[in-house]
C-alpha positions as CSV (number, residue, x, y, z in Angstrom):
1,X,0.0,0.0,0.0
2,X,1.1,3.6,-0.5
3,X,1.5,5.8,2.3
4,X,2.9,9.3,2.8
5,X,5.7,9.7,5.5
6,X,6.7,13.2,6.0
7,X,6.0,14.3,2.2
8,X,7.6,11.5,0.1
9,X,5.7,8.3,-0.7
10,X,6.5,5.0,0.3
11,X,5.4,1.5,-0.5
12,X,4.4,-0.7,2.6
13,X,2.7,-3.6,2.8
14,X,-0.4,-4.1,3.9
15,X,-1.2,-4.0,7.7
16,X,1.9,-2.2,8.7
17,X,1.9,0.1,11.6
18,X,2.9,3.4,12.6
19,X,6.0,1.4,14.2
20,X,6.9,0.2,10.9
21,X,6.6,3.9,9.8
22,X,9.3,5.1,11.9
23,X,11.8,2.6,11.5
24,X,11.9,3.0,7.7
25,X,12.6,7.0,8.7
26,X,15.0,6.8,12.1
27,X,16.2,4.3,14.6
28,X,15.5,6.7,17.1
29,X,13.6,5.5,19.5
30,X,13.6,8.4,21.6
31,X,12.4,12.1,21.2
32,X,10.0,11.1,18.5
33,X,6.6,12.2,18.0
34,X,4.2,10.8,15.0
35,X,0.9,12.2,13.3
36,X,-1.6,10.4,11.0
37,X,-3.8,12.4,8.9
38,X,-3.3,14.9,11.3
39,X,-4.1,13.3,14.8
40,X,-1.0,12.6,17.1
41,X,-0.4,8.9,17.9
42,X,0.8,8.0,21.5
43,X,3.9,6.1,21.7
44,X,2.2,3.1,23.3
45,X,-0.5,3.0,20.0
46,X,2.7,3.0,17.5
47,X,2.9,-0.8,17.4
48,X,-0.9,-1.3,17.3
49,X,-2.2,1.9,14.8
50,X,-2.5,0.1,11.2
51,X,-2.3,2.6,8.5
52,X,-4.4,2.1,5.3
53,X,-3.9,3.7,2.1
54,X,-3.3,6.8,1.4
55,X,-2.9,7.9,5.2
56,X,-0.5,11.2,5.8
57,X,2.2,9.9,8.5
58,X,4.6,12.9,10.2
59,X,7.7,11.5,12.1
60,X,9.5,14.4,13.5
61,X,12.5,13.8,15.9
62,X,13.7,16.2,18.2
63,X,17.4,17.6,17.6
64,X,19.7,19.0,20.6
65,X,21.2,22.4,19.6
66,X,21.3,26.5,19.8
């Protein structure tokens, strides 16, 4: 299924999670947040949420810095 992950589309197959999600963008596994379509998903839902086609993911990671 296509899915977009932080504005570039990406082939995964069917059933995969928001977990799934992440790990094809970081290996962070810390300081991460995620959005579907728009709605924040709690770290303890990653491994549970099943996307479905066409669903908008957002991974953003936070960064240390000035």
């Amino acid at each position: 299924m296509n899915v977009t992950i932080n504005g570039t589309a990406h082939e995964l197959p069917r059933g995969a999670t928001v977990a799934l999600a992440v790990q094809r963008l970081t290996e962070a596994r810390s300081g991460v947040a995620v959005a579907v379509n728009d709605e924040v998903v709690s770290r303890g839902a990653w491994d549970s949420t099943t996307l479905a086609e066409a669903d908008r993911v957002e991974v953003l990671t936070a960064v240390q810095g000035g």
